[in-house]
C-alpha positions as CSV (number, residue, x, y, z in Angstrom):
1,X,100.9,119.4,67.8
2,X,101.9,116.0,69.3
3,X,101.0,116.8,72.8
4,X,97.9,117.7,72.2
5,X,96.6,114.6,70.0
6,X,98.3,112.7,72.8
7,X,96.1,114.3,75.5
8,X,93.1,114.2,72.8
9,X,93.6,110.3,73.2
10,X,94.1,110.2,76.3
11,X,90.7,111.9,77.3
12,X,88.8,109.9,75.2
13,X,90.5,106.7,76.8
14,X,89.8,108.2,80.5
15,X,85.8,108.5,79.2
16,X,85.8,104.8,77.7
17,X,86.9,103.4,80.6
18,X,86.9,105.3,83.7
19,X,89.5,107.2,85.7
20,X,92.6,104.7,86.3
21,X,92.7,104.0,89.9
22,X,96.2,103.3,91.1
23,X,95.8,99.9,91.7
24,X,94.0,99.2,88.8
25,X,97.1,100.5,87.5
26,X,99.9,98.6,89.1
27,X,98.1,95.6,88.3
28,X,98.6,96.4,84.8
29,X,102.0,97.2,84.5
30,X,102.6,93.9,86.8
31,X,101.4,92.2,84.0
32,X,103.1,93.7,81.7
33,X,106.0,92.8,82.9
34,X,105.4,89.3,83.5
């Protein structure tokens, strides 16, 4: 199943690094776009 490989990642990125706060966030994406 996609989803759940996806959310498998995605928990194993959240206990790398942290919780995302929401500025941390929009920081990224600003750079991202820039």
């Amino acid at each position: 199943d996609p989803a759940e490989v996806f959310t498998e990642r995605l928990r194993n990125r959240i206990q790398q690094e942290g919780p995302p706060t929401p500025r941390r966030g929009i920081e990224y994406f600003e750079q991202d776009y820039e």
